[in-house]
C-alpha positions in Angstrom: 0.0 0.0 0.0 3.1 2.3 0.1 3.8 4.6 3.0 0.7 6.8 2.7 -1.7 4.9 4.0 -1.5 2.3 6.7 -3.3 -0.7 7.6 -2.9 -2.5 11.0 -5.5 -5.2 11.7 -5.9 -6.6 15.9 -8.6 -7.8 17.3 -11.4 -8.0 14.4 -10.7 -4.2 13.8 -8.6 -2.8 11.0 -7.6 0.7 11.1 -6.9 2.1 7.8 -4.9 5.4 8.4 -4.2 8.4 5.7 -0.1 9.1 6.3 0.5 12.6 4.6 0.0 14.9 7.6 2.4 17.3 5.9 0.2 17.6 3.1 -3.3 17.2 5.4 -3.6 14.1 4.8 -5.1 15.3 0.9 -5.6 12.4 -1.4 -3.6 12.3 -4.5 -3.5 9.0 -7.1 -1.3 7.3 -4.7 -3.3 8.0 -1.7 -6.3 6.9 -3.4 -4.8 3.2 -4.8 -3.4 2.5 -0.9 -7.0 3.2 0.1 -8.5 0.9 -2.4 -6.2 -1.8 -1.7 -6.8 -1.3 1.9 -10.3 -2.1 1.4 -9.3 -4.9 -0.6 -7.3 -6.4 2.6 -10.5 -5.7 4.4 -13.1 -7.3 2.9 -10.3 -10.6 2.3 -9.3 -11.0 5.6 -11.6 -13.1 7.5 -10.5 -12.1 10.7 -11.3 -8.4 9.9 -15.1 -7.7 10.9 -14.9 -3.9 10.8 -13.1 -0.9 9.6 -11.6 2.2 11.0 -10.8 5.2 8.3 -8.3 7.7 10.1 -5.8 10.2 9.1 -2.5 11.2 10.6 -1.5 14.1 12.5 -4.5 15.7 13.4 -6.7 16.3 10.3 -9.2 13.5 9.1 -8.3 14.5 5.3 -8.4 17.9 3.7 -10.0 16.0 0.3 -8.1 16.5 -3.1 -4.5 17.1 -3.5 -4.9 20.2 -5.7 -1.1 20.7 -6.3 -1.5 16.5 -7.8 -4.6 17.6 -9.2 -3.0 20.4 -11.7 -0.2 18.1 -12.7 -2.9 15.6 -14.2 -3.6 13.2 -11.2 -7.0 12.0 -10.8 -7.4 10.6 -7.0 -10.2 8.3 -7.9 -10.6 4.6 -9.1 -13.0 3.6 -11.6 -15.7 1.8 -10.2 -15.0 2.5 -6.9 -14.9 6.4 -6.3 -13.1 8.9 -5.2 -10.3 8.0 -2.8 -11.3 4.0 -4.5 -14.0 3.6 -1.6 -16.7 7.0 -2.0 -18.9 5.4 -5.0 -17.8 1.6 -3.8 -17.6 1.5 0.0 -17.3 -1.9 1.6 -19.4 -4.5 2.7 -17.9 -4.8 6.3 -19.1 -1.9 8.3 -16.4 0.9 8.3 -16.3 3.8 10.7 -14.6 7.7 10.7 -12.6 8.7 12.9 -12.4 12.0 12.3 -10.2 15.0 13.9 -9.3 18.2 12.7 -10.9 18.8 9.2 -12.9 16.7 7.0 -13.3 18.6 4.3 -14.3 18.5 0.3 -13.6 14.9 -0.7 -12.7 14.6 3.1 -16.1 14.9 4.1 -17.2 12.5 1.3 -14.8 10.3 2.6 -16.2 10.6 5.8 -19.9 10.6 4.7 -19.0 7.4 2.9 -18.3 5.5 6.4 -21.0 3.7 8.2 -20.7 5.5 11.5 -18.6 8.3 12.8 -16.4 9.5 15.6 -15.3 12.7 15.8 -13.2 15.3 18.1 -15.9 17.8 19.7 -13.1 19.9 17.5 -13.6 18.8 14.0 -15.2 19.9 11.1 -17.2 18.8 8.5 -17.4 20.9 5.5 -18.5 20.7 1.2 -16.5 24.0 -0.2 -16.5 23.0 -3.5 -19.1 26.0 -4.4 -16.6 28.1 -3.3 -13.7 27.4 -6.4 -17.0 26.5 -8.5 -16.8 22.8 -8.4 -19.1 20.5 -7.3 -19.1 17.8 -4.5 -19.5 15.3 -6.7 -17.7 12.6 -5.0 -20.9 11.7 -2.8 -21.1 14.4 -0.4 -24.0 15.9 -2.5 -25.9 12.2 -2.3 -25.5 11.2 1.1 -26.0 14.6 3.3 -29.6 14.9 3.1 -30.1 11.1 3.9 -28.3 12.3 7.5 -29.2 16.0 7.9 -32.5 17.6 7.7 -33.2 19.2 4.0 -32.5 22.5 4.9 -29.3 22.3 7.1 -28.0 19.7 4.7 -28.9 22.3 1.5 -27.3 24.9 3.7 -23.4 22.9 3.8 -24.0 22.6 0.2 -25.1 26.2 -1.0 -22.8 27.9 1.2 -19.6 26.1 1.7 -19.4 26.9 5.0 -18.1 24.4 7.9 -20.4 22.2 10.2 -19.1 21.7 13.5 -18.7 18.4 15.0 -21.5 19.7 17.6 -24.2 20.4 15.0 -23.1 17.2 13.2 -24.2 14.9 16.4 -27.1 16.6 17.5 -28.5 15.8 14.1 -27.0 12.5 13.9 -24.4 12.3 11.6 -21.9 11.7 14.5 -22.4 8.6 16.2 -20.2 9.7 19.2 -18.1 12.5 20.1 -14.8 12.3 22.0 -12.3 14.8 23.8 -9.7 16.2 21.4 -7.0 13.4 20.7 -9.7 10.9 21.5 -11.4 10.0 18.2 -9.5 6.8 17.1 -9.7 5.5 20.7 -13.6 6.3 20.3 -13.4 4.5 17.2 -11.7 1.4 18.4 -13.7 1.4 21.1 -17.0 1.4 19.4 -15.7 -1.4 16.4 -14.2 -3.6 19.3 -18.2 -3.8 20.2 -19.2 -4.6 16.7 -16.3 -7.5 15.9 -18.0 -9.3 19.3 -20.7 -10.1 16.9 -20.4 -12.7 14.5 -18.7 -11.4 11.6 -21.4 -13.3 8.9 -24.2 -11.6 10.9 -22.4 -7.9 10.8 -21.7 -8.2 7.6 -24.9 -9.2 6.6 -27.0 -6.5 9.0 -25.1 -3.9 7.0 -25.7 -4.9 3.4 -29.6 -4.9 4.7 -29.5 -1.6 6.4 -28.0 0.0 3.6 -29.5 -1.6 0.9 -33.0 -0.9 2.1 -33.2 3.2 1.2 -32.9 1.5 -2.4 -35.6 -1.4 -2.3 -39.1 -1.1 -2.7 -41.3 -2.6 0.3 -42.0 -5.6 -2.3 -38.2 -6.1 -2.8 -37.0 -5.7 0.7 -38.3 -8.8 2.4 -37.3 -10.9 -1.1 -33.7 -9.1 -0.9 -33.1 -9.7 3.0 -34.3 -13.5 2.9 -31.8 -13.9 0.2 -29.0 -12.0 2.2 -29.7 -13.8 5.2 -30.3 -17.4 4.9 -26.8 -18.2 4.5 -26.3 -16.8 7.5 -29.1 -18.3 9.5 -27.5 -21.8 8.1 -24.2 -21.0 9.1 -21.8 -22.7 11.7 -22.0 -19.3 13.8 -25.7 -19.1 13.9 -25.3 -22.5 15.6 -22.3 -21.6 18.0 -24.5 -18.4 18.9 -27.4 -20.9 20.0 -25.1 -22.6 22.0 -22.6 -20.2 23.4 -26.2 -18.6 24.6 -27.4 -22.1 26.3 -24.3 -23.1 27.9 -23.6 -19.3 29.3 -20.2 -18.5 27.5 -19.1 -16.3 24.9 -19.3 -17.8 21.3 -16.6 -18.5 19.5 -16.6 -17.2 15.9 -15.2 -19.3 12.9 -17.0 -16.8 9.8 -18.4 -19.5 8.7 
């Protein structure tokens, strides 16, 4: 993956960090092909449940690397987005740990996670509008599915930050930490997902975020096919009787 971005997988959790704090952790073509293949090594390795998206140094990711982007770099992947994960994210559940900025592609990034944890500090913000571009990397797609309409047409139109504050109250932070404290929020909060059996998370996710796409006469047809090998697997049966015999279950994924 090269040395600008970093993968370190203990305890069902990967953490998947952006290394360019000199540059704010912007993503250029290289930053972009570590993150892909990160995801790669997350969704391959079966003792990885869940992902934790991070950045070095302080900042979460200040989005495009401009200076790459005049010398003919595009930081996306085909088929998989901006950063390779914005139009493609995972199947395992990924979360943000977010200090500092998260800005422009940052935010999409961010937006592109499952769940978030962020410094009562950081800041989430679409500028595009402001250099007459377009956030067109996802952050236009997802907001309002988090925020209100307005507030979420408000980030757009205007550029301006939202504050880590505003972000939770309307629930587009899971959980906010002290400065400093969002990866250990993050670990904290994926160390209670990879508990679960990894079949089962992976599965619960593709439902939940599937189902803004199904119609009510798909959804039931779509989760019965998602889940049945799960309700057939090895786990479902150790989870039966890890419950009986009063222990914690040991996963196999399978």
């Amino acid at each position: 993956m090269g040395d600008s971005v970093l993968t370190e997988i203990v305890g069902g959790v990967a953490v998947i960090t952006i290394d360019r704090p000199e540059a704010r952790n912007a993503v250029d073509r290289t930053v972009a092909e570590g993150l892909a293949a990160a995801i790669d090594e997350l969704e391959e390795r079966s003792d990885a449940v869940i992902g934790i998206l991070t950045g070095a140094g302080g900042t979460f990711c200040a989005g495009m690397d401009l200076k790459a982007f005049t010398r003919g770099e595009r930081p996306s992947i085909p088929g998989r987005g901006f950063g390779g994960v914005t139009e493609r994210p995972p199947s395992k559940p990924l979360i943000a740990a977010v200090e500092g900025w998260a800005l422009a592609g940052g935010c999409e990034l961010a937006l592109s996670c499952d769940l978030i944890v962020a410094s009562r500090e950081a800041k989430f913000g679409l500028p595009e509008v402001k250099r007459g571009l377009v956030a067109a990397a996802g952050g236009l797609l997802r907001l309002p599915k988090t925020l209100p309409y307005q507030l979420a047409m408000q980030v757009a139109l205007t550029g301006d930050p939202l504050t880590a504050e505003v972000a939770h109250a309307h629930g587009l932070v899971n959980e906010l930490t002290e400065p400093g404290g969002a990866l250990a929020g993050a670990k904290a909060l994926a160390a209670r997902v990879a508990a679960n059996g990894p079949l089962a998370v992976r599965a619960t996710k593709q439902i939940v975020a599937g189902v803004v796409r199904w119609t009510d006469a798909e959804a039931f047809a779509n989760q019965a096919e998602i889940t049945a090998p799960v309700f057939t697997s090895a786990d479902a049966q150790e989870g039966a009787r890890a419950f009986a015999e009063k222990r914690a279950p040991v996963w196999r994924g399978e």
